[in-house]
C-alpha positions in Angstrom: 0.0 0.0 0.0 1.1 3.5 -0.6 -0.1 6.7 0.4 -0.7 9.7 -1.9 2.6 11.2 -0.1 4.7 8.5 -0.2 4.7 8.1 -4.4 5.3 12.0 -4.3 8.3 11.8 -2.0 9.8 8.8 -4.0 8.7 10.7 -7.5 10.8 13.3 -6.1 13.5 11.1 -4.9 14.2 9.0 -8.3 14.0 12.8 -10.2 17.1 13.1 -8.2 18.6 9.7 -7.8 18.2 8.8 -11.8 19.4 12.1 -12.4 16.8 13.8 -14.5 17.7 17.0 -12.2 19.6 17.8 -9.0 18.0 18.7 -5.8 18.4 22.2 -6.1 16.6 22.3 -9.3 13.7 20.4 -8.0 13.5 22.4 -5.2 13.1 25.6 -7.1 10.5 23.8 -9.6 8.2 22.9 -6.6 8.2 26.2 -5.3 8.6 28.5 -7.9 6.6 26.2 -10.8 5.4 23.2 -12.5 4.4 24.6 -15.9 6.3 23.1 -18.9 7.8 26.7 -19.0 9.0 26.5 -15.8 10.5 23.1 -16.3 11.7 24.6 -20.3 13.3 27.4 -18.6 15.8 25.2 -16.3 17.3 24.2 -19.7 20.9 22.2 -19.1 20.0 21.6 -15.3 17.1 18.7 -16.6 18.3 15.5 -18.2 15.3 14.6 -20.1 17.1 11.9 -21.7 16.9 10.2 -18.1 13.4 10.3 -17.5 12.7 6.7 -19.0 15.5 5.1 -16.5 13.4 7.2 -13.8 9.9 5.9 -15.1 11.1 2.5 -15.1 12.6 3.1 -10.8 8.7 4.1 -10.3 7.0 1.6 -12.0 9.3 -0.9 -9.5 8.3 1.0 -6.6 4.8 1.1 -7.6 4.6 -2.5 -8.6 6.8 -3.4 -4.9 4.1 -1.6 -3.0 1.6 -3.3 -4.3 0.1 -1.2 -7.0 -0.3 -2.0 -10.7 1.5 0.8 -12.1 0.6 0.0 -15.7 -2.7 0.8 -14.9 -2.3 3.4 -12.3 -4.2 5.8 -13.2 -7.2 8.8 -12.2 -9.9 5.3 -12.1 -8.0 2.8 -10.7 -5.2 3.3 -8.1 -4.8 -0.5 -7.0 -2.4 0.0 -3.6 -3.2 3.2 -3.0 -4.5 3.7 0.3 -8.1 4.8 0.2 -8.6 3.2 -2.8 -8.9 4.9 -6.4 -8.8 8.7 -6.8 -11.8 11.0 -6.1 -12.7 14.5 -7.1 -12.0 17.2 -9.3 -8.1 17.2 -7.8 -6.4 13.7 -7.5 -8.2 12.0 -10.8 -6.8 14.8 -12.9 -3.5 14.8 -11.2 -3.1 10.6 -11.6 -3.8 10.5 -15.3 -1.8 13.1 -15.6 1.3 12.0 -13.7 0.7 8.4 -14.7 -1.9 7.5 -17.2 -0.6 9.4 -20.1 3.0 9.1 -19.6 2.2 5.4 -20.0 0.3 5.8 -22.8 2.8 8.0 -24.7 6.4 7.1 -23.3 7.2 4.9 -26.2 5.6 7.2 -29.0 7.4 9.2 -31.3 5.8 12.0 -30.0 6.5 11.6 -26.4 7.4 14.8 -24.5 9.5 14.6 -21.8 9.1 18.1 -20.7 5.3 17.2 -20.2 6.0 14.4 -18.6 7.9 15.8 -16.0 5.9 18.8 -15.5 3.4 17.0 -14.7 5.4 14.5 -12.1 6.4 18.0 -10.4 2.5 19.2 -10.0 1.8 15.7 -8.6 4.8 16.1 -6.0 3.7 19.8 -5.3 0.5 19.1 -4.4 1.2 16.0 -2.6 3.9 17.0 -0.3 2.5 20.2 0.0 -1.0 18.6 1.8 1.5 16.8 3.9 3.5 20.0 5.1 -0.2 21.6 5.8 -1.3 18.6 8.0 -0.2 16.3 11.0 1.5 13.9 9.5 -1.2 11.2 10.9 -4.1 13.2 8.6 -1.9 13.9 5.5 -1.9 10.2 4.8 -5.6 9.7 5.6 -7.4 12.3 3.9 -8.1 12.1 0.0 -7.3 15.5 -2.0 -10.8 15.0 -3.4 -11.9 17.1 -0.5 -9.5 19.8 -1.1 -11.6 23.4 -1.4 -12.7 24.4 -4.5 -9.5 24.4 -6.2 -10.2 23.3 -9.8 -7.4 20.9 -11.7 -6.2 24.2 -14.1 -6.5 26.4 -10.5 -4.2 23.4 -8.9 -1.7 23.6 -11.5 -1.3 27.1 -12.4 0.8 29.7 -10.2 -1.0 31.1 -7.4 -0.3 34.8 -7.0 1.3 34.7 -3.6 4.3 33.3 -5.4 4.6 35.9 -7.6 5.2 38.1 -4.1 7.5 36.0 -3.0 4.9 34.3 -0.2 4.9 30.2 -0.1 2.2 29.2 -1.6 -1.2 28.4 0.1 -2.1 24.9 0.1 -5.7 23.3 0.1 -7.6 23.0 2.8 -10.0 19.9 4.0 -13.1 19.8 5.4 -14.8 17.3 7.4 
């Protein structure tokens, strides 16, 4: 089984350990921004040529934790705890991170700069509900309850960023 925060903190760890970027870069990604220009604009510090080796790490750790990860996607999360995705947040974000990068990874017209912008937005807003919670709730609540914040609202830059504020995370409700 796997939490929602745990594949975010080992997506973040095999960005590193496979070496598709250094810390530092994915440190600044996650708080500055996920966009494909964000990730564009990091030029020679992302190895894009990497990201397979990285995809294959995660479908490993996926597949070790008792998920499917060839069919991990917004509908069907087997191992994830809670079961599959709900809501307007974490469907979007799993096809997203893992649905299409499965469907596309070995087409001609497979865009690693996608691919990893979206794997950042996944890690942002998955380590970012942790930081915002006891670590006992972050694992137990479902982003599906998240406020209002549409999927384009979750990945875009929120304007406290642009004033050099962290950025506000989603709240839950009961």
């Amino acid at each position: 089984m796997f939490s929602d925060t745990e594949i975010a903190k080992e997506m973040g760890r095999q960005l590193v350990k496979r070496g598709v970027m250094d810390k530092q870069t994915l440190s600044s990604l996650i708080n500055d921004g996920t966009t494909e220009n964000d990730v564009r604009d990091k030029g020679n510090t992302i190895d894009q040529g990497k990201f397979k080796d990285y995809w294959k790490e995660m479908e490993k750790w996926v597949n070790n934790n008792g998920g499917d990860f060839n069919k991990l996607s917004g509908n069907l999360a087997q191992g994830r705890e809670g079961g599959n995705p709900r809501g307007l947040t974490a469907k979007p974000l799993y096809n997203d991170a893992f649905k299409d990068v499965n469907i596309h990874i070995n087409s001609s017209g497979f865009k690693p700069i996608k691919a990893i912008s979206n794997q950042l937005r996944f890690i942002e807003i998955y380590q970012g509900l942790q930081q915002s919670q006891s670590p006992s709730r972050a694992s137990s609540q479902s982003p599906s309850r998240a406020s209002s914040q549409s999927p384009s609202r979750a990945s875009s830059q929120s304007p406290s960023r642009a004033s050099g504020q962290s950025p506000s995370r989603p709240k839950f409700r009961r």
